[in-house]
C-alpha positions as CSV (number, residue, x, y, z in Angstrom):
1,X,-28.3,-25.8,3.6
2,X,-24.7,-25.5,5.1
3,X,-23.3,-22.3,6.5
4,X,-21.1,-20.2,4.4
5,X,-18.7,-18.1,6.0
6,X,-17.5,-14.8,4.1
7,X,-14.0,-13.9,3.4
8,X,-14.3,-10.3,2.5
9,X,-11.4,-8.3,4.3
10,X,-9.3,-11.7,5.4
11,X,-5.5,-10.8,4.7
12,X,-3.3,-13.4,3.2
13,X,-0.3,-13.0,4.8
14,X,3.0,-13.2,1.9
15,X,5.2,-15.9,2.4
16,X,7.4,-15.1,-0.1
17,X,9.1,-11.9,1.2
18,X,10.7,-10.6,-2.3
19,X,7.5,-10.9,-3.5
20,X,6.4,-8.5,-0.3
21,X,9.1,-6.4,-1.1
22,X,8.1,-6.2,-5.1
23,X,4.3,-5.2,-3.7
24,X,5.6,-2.6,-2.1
25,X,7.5,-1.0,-3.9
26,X,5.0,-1.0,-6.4
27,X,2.0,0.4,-4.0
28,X,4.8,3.0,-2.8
29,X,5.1,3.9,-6.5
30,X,1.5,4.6,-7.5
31,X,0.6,6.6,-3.7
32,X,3.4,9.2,-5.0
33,X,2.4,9.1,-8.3
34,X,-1.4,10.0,-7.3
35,X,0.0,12.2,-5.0
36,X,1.9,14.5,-7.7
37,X,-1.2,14.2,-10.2
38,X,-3.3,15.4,-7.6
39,X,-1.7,17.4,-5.2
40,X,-2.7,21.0,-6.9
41,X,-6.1,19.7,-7.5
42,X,-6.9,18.8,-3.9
43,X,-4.3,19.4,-1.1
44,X,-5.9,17.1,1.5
45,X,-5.8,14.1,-1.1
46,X,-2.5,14.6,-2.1
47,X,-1.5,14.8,1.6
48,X,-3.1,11.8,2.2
49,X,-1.3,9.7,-0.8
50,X,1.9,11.3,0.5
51,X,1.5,10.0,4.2
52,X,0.9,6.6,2.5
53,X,4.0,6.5,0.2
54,X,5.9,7.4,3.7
55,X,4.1,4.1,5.1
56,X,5.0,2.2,2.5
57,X,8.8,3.7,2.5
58,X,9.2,2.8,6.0
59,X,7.6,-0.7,5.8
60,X,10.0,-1.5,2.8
61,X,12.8,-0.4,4.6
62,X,12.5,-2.2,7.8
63,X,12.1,-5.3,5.2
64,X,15.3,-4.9,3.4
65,X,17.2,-4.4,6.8
């Protein structure tokens, strides 16, 4: 029986920046979405989706400088 080696959690870094740049702008879009659908329902989870859209803002715009 040969060893098998898991890959769960491995990142695959993106060669393709535009396509980087498409991904994020697209995670960026669905943190603030969830962040306006929930923000009356639960502060602290809406805070928390906020402060990743920020992440993702500042990420895509040190890629398009």
């Amino acid at each position: 029986m040969e060893n098998q080696y898991c890959r769960v959690g491995t990142i695959t870094p993106m060669s393709n920046e535009r396509l980087a740049v498409t991904l994020l702008e697209y995670q960026y879009q669905n943190f603030m979405d969830k962040a306006t659908d929930i923000k009356y329902a639960n502060t602290r989870l809406g805070e928390f989706f906020e402060n990743k859209a920020q992440q993702m803002k500042k990420i895509l715009e040190n890629l398009v400088q």
